[in-house]
N, C-alpha and C positions, 0 to 999 in steps of 0.2 A: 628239608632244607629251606631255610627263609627265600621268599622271594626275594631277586635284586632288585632294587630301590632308584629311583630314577629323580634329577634334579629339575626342581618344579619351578617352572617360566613365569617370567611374569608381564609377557610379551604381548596376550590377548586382548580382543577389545574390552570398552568397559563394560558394552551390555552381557557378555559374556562371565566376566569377573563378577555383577552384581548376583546372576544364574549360579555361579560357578560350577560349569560346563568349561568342556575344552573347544578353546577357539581356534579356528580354520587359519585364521591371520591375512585372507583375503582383504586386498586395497583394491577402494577405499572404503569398502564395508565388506566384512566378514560375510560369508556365503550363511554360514550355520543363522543369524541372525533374519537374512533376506529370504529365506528357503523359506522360513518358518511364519512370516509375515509382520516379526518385527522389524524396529527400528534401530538400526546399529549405529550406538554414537563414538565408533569413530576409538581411535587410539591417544591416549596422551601423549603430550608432547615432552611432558618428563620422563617419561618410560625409560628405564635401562641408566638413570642417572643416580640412585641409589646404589650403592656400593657395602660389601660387608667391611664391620669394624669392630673383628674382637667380636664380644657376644651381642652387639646388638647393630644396627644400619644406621648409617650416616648420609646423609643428604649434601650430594655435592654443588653447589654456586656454581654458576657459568652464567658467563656473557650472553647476550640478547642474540649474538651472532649466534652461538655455541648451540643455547635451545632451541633454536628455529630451523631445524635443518635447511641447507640450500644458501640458507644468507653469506655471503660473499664479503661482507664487510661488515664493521659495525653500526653505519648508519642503513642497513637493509635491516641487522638484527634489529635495531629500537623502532624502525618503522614497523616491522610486524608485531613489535611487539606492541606499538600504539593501536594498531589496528585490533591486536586481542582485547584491550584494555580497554579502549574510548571507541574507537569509530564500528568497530564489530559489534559490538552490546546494541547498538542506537541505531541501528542502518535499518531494522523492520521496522521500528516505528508502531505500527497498531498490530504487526502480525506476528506471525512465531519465529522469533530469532536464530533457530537453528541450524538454518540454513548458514547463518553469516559466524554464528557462534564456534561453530562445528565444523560444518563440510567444508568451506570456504578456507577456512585452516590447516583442514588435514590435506586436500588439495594441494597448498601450497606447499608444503614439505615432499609432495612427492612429483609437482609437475611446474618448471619453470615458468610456463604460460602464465600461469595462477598466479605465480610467487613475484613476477614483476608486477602482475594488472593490481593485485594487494595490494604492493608496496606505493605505488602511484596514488591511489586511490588512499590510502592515509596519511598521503603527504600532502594534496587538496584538502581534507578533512584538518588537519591539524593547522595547516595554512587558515584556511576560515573558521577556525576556533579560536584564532589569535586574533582574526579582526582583523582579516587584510584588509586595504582597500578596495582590492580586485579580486577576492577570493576564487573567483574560478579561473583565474590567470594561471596556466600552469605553470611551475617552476621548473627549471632544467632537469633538478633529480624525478619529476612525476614526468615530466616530457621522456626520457632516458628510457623510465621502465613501461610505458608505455607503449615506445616502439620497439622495446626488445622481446615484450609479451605476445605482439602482433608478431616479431618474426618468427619465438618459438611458438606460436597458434598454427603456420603455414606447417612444420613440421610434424605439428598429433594430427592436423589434419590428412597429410599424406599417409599418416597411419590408419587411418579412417578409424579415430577415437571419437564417434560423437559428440557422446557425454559429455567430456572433455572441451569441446568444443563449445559445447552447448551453456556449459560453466562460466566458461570465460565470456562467453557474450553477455552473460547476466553483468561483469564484472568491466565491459567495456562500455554498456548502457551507463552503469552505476555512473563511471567516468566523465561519460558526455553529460548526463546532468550534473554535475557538480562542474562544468566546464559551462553548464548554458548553454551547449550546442543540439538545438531542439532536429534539426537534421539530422545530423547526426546518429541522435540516440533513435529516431524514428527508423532510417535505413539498421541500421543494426536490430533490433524490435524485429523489422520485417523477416529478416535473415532466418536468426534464433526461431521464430512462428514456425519457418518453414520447413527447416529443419527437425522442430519437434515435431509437428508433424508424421514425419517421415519413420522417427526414432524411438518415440514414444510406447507405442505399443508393443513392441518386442523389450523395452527395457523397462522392467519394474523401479529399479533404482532412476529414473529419469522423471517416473509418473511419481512418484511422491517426493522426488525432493524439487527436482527444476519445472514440471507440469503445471503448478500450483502457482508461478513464480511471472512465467510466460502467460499466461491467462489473464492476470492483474495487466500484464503492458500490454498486452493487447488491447484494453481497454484506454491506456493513456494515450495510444495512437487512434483514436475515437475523434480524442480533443485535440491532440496536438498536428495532426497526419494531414493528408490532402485528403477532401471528404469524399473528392471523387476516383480516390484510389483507390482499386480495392485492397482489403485486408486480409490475408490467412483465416482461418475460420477455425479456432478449435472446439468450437459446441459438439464433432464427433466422439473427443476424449473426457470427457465431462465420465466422472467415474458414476457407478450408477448409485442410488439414493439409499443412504443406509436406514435402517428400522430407528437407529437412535443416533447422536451423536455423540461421541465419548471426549470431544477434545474441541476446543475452539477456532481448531486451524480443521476440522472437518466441516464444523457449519460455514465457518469463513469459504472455504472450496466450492461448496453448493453454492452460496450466496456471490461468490465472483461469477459462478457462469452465470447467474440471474440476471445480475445486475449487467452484465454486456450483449445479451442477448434483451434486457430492455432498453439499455444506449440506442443499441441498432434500431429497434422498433420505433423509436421515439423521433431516433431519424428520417427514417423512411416515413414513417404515419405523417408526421408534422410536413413533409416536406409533400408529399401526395397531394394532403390535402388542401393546401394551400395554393398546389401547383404553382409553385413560385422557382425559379433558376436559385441553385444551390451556391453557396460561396464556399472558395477553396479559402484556404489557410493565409494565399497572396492577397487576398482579397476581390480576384474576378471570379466570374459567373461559369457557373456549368451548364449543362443543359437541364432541362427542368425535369421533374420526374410525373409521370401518366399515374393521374388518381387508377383507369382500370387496371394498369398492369401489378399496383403492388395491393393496393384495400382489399383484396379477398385473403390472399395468404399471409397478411399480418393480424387480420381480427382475428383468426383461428390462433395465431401467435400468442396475440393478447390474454386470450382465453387461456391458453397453456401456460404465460407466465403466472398469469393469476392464480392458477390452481399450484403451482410450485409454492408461490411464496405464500398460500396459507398454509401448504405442509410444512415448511422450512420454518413458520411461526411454531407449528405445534411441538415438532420436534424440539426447536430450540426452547421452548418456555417448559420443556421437560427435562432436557439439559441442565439449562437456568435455575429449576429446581434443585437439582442434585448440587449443580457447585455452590447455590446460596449453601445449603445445609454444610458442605466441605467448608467453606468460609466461616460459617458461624463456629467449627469446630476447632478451627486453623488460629481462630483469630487469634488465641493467648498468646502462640508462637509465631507464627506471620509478622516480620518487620511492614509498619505502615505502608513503604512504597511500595510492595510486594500488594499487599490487599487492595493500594489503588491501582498497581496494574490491572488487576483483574475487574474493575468496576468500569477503568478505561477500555477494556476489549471488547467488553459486554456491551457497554453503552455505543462505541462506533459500529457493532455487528446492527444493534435496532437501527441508528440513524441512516445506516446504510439501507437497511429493509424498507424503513418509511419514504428513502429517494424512490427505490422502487417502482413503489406503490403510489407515491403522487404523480411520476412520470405516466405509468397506467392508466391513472385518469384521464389526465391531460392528453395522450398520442394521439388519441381520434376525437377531442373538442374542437369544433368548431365553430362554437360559439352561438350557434343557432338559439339555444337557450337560456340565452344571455348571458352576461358575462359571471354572474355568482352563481354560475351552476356548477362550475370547475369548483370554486371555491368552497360550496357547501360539500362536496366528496369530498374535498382535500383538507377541510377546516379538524378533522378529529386525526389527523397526520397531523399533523403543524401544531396539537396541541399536546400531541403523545412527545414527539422531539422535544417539544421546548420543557416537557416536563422531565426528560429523561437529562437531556443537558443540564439543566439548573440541579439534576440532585446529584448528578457528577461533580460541579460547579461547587457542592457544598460541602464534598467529602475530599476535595483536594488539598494535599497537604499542604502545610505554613510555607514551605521550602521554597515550594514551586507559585506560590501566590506574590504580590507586591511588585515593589522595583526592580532596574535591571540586574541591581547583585545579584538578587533571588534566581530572578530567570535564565541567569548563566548556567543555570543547571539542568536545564532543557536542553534537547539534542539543537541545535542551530541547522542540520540537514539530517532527512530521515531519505529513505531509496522508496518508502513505499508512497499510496495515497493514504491521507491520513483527514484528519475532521475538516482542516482549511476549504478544501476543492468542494465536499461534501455540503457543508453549512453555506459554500458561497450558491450552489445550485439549489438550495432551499429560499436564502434572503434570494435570488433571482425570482424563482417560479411564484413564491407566496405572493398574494395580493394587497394583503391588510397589513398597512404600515406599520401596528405596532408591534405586527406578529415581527417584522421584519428587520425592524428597528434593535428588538431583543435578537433575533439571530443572527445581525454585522456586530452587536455588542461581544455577544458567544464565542465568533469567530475570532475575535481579537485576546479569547481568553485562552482556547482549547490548540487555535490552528499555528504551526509550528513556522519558523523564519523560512525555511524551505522544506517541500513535500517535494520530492523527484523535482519538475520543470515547474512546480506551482509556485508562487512568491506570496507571502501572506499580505505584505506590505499592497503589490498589487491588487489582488485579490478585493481588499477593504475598499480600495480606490473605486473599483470596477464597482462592486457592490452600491456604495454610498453614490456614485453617482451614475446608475440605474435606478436607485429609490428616488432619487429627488429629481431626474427627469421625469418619473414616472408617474411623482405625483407632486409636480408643478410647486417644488421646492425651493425656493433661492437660497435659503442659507440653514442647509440639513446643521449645521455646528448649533447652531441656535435652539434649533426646533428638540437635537440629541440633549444638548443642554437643561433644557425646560424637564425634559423626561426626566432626565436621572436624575431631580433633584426630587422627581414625585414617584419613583420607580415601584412599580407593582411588581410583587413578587412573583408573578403568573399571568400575565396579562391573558394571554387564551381564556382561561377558566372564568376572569371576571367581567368581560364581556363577549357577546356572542359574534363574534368578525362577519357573521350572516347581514348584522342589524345594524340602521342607519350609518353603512360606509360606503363610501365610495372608489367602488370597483376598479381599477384600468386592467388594460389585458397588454404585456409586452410580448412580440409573436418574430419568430426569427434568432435568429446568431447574433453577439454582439462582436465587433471586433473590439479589441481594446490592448491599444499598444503591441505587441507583438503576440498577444494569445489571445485562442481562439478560445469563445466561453461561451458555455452553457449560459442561453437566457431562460426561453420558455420554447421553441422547438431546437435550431442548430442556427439558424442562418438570419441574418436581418438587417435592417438599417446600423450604421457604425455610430454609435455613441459619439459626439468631437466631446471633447475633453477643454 
């Protein structure tokens, strides 16, 4: 007797469907996926909207409300559906989008928290893509779902849903920066840390999707926070160090805890040694900090980050290896932006390493051995970036080059840090102006209208005038002028920044206008303007 026959679903995830395995159908990630140590992406959002027609399927049209589950009207359905389209794609900016591609979406179809903080959050985003005047002014319908997300948050938390929780904080930070509300998005930062914290280690799905996420703002509260506050600590969750890396958002991982675990050192070190009263974010004084109580257990620090970030070099130029070769292979069929993504990930992962490592040098200078001795450490950094920039610089497509037509095609806000912050804390720390000169140029080229709380517009402002206080400038427009009409394609390379220049050393925080900025330790005289 035939076996009876059974009608076949088409209900599963997609990582499941690619396998074709039976899927659990576990929200918001299948178990069978999670069990096994992949990454479950998640369900579409078409699902169940083909229908049979006679001998073959028909694909049915609906409304932006219709496919979005949960949307209540039609101006909910086209805001999410702007968010899948525009503001979701662009919101990682240099990291891996699937957070905001993906989970952020599938989310939203099943938890109303989500589905207003979304909708709020691409109605700002669409708002200053139009070119408000006041783009982080919220408008009634983002004010609305704002605080209807806040009310259903009061509810999953009664539930004690974490995750859940944990989600939406990411998605009420995202808010307060695109609002400019630097409080704000700090108290929330602090929340979310503590939180994960707590939740992280018992929930797998937490440690790879939100863990990676919270470790990046932990660091923006670095710069933007009160310095004398303390901060959650997640250097315990730091996953441990794999033999290779298989993906760019695993070297990215290593390289976030690096990188804020030398913030902090560069903190403490610079501030020890100076024994100088620290400034908060208002601009008064803290109490100073004792060279004996911190200089023994940060040189041991030092030592430990330095031996991280030459293994983090080897692994990654082993990486590096393997995706150039994929890339050479790719190229025939790879659409250009596609390949320049991948040269832009690559290239922010070194600039980001090289911050590292010039902070490194610098946390325990104090100048003893005069002032270009910083510099001669740091002079083959400063020449690896500006070579790695310029050949980014040369492989950027037409589209994205020129005038502002062109540049309308740039994301106008990204959620992550991105080259802006990075290049600005290089033209800060370098000493040789024409290293410095080419990297506020770079910055004007790579760094985006907004990075999270960053402003690119400021950012140049700050930069250019730290260069020409710094080196007794009156009219940097003139001196930028003279250059770029003799511009050397590599200045590093064609003089030595060791030989006949002259040095200054800028030591301290600078205030400037409402942000707190990396100069050359955390804290110092205010720039007047």
């Amino acid at each position: 007797m035939p076996r009876k026959g059974s009608r076949k679903v088409r209900t599963g995830c997609i990582t499941c469907k690619v396998r074709k395995v039976k899927c659990d159908e576990a929200k918001p990630a299948c178990d069978r996926c999670t069990n096994t140590g992949r990454i479950c992406d998640g369900y579409s959002l078409l699902a169940g909207i083909a229908v049979h027609a006679g001998d073959g399927w028909e694909l049915i049209l609906r409304n932006p409300d219709d496919v979005f589950p949960g949307a209540a009207s039609p101006h909910e359905g086209r805001a999410l559906q702007y968010f899948r389209d525009a503001a979701g794609p662009s919101m990682a900016g240099t990291a891996d989008p699937h957070f905001w591609t993906h989970v952020v979406l599938q989310f939203s179809a099943l938890q109303p928290a989500v589905r207003h903080a979304v909708i709020a959050i691409s109605d700002l985003h669409e708002r200053a893509a139009a070119g408000a005047e006041e783009p982080g002014a919220p408008t009634l319908l983002a004010l609305q779902h704002y605080n209807a997300s806040i009310r259903e948050l009061e509810h999953v938390a009664h539930r004690n849903r974490q995750p859940v929780v944990l989600l939406v904080c990411i998605l009420f930070v995202c808010i307060e920066f695109m609002r400019g509300d630097k409080d704000a998005a700090v108290k929330h930062c602090r929340h979310g840390v503590e939180i994960v914290r707590n939740v992280a280690p018992a929930h797998a799905w937490t440690r790879t999707y939100l863990l990676p996420i919270f470790r990046r703002l932990s660091e923006f509260a670095f710069f933007f926070g009160d310095e004398n506050a303390e901060f959650p600590d997640l250097a315990a969750l730091c996953p441990p160090t794999p033999k290779a890396f298989a993906s760019f958002s695993e070297a990215q991982q290593m390289l976030d805890g690096i990188f804020n675990r030398t913030t902090k050192l560069m903190r403490f070190g610079r501030g020890a040694q100076h024994h100088t009263p620290r400034r908060t974010a208002s601009g008064s004084f803290g109490s100073p900090v004792s060279p004996a109580s911190v200089f023994p257990g940060h040189v041991l620090e030092e030592a430990r980050i330095a031996k991280e970030l030459d293994l983090w070099l080897r692994l990654f130029a082993d990486f590096d290896a393997r995706m150039m070769h994929r890339e050479v292979c790719a190229a025939k069929y790879a659409p250009p932006a596609a390949a320049y993504d991948f040269k832009v990930r690559r290239c922010f992962l070194l600039t980001r390493w090289e911050c590292c490592r010039i902070w490194l040098d610098i946390a325990f200078d104090d100048g003893a051995e005069g002032p270009s001795s910083q510099e001669k450490r740091s002079a083959a950094s400063f020449r690896r970036v500006l070579k790695q920039l310029l050949w980014l610089e040369s492989h950027m497509p037409a589209e994205l080059r020129g005038g502002n037509g062109n540049r309308q095609r740039r994301p106008h806000f990204v959620f992550e840090t991105g080259f802006g912050a990075n290049l600005f804390f290089l033209a800060s720390t370098c000493s040789h102006l024409e290293t410095r000169l080419e990297l506020l140029r770079l910055m004007s080229v790579f760094a985006l209208p907004r990075e999270n709380l960053w402003e690119k517009d400021v950012l140049i402002a700050a930069a250019r005038k730290i260069i020409a206080v710094e080196h007794g400038l009156e009219n940097l427009e003139a001196h930028e002028a003279r250059r770029e009409q003799q511009r050397l394609v590599f200045v590093a390379e064609k003089k030595d920044p060791g030989r006949g220049i002259t040095f200054v050393r800028h030591d301290d925080l600078a205030v400037f206008g409402s942000y707190l900025l990396l100069v050359d330790p955390f804290v110092s005289e205010t720039i007047e303007t």
